[in-house]
VOPAGU-2260 file (C-alpha; in pm, 1 decimal, decimal comma):
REM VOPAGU-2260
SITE   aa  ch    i         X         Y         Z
SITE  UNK   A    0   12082,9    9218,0   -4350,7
SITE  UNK   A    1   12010,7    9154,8   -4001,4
SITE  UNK   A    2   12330,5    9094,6   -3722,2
SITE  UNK   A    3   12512,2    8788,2   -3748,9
SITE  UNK   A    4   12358,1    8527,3   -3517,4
SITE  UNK   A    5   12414,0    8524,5   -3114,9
SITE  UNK   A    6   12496,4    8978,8   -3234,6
SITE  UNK   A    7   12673,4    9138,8   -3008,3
SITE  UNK   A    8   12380,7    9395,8   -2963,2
SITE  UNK   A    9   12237,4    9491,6   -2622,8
SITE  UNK   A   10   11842,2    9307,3   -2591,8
SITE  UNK   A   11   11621,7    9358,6   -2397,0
SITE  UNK   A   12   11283,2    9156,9   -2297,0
SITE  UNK   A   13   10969,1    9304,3   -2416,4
SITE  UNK   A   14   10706,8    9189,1   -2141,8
SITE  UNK   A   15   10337,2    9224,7   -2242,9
SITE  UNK   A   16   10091,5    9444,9   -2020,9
SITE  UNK   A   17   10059,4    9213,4   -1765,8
SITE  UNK   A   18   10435,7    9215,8   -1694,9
SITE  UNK   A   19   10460,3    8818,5   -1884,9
SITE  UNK   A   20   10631,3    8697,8   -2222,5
SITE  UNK   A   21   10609,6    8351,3   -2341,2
SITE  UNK   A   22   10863,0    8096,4   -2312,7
SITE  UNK   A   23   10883,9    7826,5   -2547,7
SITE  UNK   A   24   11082,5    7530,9   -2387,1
SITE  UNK   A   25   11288,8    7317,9   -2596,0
SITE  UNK   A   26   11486,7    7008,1   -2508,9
SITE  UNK   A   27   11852,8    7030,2   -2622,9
SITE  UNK   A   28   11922,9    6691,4   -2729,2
SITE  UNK   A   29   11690,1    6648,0   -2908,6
SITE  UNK   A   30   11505,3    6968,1   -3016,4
SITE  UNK   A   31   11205,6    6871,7   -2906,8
SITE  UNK   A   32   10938,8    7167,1   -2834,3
SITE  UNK   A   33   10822,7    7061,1   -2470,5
SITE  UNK   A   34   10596,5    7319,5   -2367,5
SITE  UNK   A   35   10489,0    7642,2   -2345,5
SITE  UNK   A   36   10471,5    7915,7   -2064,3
SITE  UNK   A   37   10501,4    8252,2   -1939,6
SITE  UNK   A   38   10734,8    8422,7   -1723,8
SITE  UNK   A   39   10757,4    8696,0   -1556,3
SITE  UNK   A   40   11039,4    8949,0   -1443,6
SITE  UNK   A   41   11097,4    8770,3   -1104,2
SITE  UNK   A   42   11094,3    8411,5   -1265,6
SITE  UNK   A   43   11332,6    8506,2   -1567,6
SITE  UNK   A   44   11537,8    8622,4   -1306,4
SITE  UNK   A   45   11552,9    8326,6   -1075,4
SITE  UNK   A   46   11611,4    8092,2   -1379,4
SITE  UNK   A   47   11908,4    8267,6   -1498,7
SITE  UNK   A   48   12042,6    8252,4   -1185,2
SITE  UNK   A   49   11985,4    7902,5   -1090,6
SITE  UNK   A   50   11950,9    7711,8   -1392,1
SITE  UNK   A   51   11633,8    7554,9   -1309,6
SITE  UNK   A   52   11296,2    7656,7   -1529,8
SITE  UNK   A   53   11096,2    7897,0   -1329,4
SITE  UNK   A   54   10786,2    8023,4   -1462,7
SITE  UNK   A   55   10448,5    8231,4   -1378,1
SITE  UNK   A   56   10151,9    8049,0   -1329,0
SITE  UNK   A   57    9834,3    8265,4   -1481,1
SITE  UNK   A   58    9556,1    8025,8   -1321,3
SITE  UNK   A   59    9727,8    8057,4    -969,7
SITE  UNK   A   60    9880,0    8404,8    -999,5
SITE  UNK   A   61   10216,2    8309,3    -878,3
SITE  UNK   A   62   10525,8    8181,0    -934,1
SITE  UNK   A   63   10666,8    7804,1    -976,3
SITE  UNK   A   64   10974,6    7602,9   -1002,9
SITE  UNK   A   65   10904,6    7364,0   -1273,4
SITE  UNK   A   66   10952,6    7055,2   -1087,0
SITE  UNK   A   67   10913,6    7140,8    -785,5
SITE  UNK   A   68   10625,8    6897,4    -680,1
SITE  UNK   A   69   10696,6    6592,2    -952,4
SITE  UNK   A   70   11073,1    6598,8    -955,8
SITE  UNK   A   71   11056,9    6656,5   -1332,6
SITE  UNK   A   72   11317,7    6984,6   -1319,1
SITE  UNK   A   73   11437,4    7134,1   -1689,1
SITE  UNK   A   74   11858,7    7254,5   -1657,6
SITE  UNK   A   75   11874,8    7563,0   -1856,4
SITE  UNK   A   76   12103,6    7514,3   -2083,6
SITE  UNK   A   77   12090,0    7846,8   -2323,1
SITE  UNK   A   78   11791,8    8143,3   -2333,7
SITE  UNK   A   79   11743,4    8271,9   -2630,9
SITE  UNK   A   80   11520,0    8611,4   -2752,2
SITE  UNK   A   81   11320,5    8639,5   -3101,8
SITE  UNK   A   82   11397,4    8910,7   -3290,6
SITE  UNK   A   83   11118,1    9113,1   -3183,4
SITE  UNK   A   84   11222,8    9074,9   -2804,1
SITE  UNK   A   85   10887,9    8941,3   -2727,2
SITE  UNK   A   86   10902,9    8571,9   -2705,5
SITE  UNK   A   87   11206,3    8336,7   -2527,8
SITE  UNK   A   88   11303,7    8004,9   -2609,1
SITE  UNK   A   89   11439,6    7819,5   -2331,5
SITE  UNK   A   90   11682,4    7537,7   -2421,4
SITE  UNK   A   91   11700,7    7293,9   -2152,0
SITE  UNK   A   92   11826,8    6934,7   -2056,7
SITE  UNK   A   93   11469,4    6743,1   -1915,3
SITE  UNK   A   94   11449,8    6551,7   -1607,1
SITE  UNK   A   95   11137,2    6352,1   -1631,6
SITE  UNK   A   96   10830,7    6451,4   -1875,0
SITE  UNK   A   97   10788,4    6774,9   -1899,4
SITE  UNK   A   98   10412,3    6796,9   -1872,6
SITE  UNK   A   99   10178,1    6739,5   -1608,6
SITE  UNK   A  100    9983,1    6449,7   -1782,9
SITE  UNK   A  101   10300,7    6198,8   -1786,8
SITE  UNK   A  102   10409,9    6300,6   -2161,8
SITE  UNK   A  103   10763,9    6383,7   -2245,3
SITE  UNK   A  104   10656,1    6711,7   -2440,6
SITE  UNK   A  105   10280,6    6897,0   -2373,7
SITE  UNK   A  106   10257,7    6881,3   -2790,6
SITE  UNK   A  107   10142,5    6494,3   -2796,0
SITE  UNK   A  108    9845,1    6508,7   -2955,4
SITE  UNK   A  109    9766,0    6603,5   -3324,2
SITE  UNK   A  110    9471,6    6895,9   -3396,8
């Protein structure tokens, strides 16, 4: 049986080779997954303490304030790790859409 939930056991992140682990945003209100993206050390970091998203950008090599340029910010509200330590999900109160094509969650459209 595995610790109850929110344990009182010591975690810690288990980045991937190229120093990133995948955040899965959710919005709080409604559960909604909004999107998906990495972090890195430095952007984990700078989210936990200022409460806005921050992330690492792969295609640019570099970090970014979600929000930054639209105005479309996400309050962190509550990180949480999986139980392997290798994936976050970021809980979050949305200002705006959360991706860059206008839509409220990057998951719009149906495979």
């Amino acid at each position: 049986m595995g610790a109850p939930e929110g344990g009182g056991t010591k975690m810690s992140v288990k980045f991937n080779d190229h120093g990133l682990v995948p955040a899965i945003v959710q919005e709080k209100e409604t559960g909604k997954v909004l999107m998906m993206a990495y972090m890195n050390q430095e952007a984990l970091r700078l989210t936990q303490e200022t409460g806005l998203a921050y992330f690492y950008s792969r295609s640019r090599k570099s970090l970014w304030k979600k929000g930054e340029t639209s105005g479309n910010f996400l309050l962190v509200k509550e990180i949480r790790i999986d139980c392997d330590e290798d994936t976050l999900l970021v809980i979050v109160d949305s200002k705006g859409p959360a991706c860059h094509t206008g839509n409220k969650s990057c998951f719009y459209r149906k495979l």
